[in-house]
N, C-alpha and C positions, 0 to 999 in steps of 0.2 A: 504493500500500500504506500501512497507517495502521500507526503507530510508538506503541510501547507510550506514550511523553512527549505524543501529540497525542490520545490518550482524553482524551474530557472524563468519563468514565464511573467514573475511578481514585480512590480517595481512597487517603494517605499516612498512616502510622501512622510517628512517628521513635522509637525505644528509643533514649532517652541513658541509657548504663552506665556513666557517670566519676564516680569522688569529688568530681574538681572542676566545679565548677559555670562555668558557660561557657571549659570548657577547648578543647585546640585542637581533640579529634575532634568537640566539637558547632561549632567554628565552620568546619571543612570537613563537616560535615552541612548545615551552614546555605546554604554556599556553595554546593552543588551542588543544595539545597530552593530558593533563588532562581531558578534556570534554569527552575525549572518553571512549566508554563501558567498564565496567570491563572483562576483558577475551581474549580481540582482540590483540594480541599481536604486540609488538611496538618495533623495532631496532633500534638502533641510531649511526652510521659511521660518525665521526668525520674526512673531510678526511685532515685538518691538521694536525693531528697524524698519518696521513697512508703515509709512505714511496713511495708514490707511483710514476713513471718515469711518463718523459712527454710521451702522447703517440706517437704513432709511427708508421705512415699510413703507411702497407706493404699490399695494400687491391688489388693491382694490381702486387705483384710480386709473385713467384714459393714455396718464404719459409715463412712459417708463421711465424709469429711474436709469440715467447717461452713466454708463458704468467705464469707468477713468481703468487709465492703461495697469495701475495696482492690482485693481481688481481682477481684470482681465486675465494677469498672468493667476495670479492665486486660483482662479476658477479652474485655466488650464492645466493650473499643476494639479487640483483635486483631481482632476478627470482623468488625466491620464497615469495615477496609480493606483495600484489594486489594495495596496495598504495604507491605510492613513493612519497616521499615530499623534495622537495628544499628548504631547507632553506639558502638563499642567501643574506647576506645581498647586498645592491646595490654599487656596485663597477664602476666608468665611467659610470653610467648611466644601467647596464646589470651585468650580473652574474659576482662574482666571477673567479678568474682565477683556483681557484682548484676546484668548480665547475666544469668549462667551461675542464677541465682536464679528469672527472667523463663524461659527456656528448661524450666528444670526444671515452673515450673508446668504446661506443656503437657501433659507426661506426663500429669499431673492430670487436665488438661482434657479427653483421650480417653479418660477413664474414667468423664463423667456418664454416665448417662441420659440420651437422648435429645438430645443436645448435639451428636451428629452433628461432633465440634471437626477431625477429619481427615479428614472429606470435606467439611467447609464450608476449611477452606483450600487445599484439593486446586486448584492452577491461578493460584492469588495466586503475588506474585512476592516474594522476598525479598531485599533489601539489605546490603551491608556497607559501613562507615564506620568508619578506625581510623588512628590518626596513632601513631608510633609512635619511639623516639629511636636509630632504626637506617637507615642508608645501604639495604641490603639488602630487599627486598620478601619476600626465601625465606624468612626469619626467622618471617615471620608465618603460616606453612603451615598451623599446628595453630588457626588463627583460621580460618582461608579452610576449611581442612576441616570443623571442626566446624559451621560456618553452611551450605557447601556439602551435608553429608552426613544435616543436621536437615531443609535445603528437599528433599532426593532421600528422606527419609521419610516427607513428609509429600503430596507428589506436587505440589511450589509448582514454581514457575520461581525460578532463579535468574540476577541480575544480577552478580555477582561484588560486589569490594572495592575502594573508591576508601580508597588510599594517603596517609598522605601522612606528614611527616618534621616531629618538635618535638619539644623538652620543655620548656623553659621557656613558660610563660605568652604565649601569641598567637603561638608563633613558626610555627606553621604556614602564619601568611601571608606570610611568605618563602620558601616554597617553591613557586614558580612554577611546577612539574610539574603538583601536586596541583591547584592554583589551576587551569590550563588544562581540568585531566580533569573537576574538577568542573562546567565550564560543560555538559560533556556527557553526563554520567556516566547521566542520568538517561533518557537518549535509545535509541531503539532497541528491539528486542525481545529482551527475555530469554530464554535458550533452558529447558528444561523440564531441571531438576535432575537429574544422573545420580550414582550412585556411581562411585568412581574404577574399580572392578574391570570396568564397564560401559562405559567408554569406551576401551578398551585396544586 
């Protein structure tokens, strides 16, 4: 049986959502992006560094919303891999706000013309990545929800949340759990995203 990590067929899309710039949730991104095969090609959007507006629900009026050259690429980088991965650290308990910015344009996005945006990610798999300065994994529910209940609307597979424990600056490579889960995190097959009322 062939494991979602031995496709040579995958390309990886990574959403960094932190203010800080090589904080610890992109360097447990990173560590569990090394595990992967050689050849499967890997993207990384930083969307602190993308200029990007808040967005701007126009999904019920006559003019579309003029979507700027930022946008553009971000769309086209969703589209064209098979994996998306969030890397969030945990903010209030749930995503990031430039995250939660990233997510919101999707709405957007099933609303071109012709753009077909939720049935072209229909069967992609999506990721969670989030270091967080809490002992507890329950803490982070409303994270794991909200990424779990975005892939189960959108008909993606979901791979769950690689964990892990910081707040100061790189201290998440001290934590030798995370460190472990990441060598495998990426491995296996994701099972097909359900809402929670659907698994009961």
């Amino acid at each position: 049986m062939t494991t979602d990590a031995a496709r040579t067929d995958r390309s990886f899309l990574f959403v960094l959502g932190s203010s800080r710039t090589d904080g610890n949730t992109e360097i447990l991104a990173r560590a569990a992006a090394a595990q992967l095969p050689v050849g499967i090609p890997q993207r990384w959007v930083d969307l602190a560094q993308l200029p990007l507006p808040d967005f701007q629900d126009g999904r019920h009026e006559t003019d579309a919303w003029p979507a700027g050259e930022i946008e553009e690429g971000l769309r086209r980088a969703t589209l064209e891999a098979t994996d998306i991965v969030i890397a969030s650290p945990l903010y209030w308990y749930t995503l990031s706000a430039q995250t939660k910015r990233y997510l919101d344009y999707w709405s957007g996005w099933l609303k071109v013309p012709g753009l077909d945006f939720k049935e072209r990610m229909a069967g992609r798999t999506l990721w969670g990545v989030t270091v967080m300065a809490h002992d507890e994994e329950v803490v982070a529910d409303g994270l794991v929800t909200a990424l779990n209940n975005s892939a189960a609307y959108m008909g993606m597979r979901f791979g769950g949340v690689l964990f892990g424990n910081g707040s100061r600056p790189g201290q998440v490579r001290d934590d030798e759990r995370a460190m472990v889960r990441a060598k495998s995190f990426f491995q296996g097959e994701a099972p097909l995203a359900r809402y929670p009322y659907e698994v009961r």
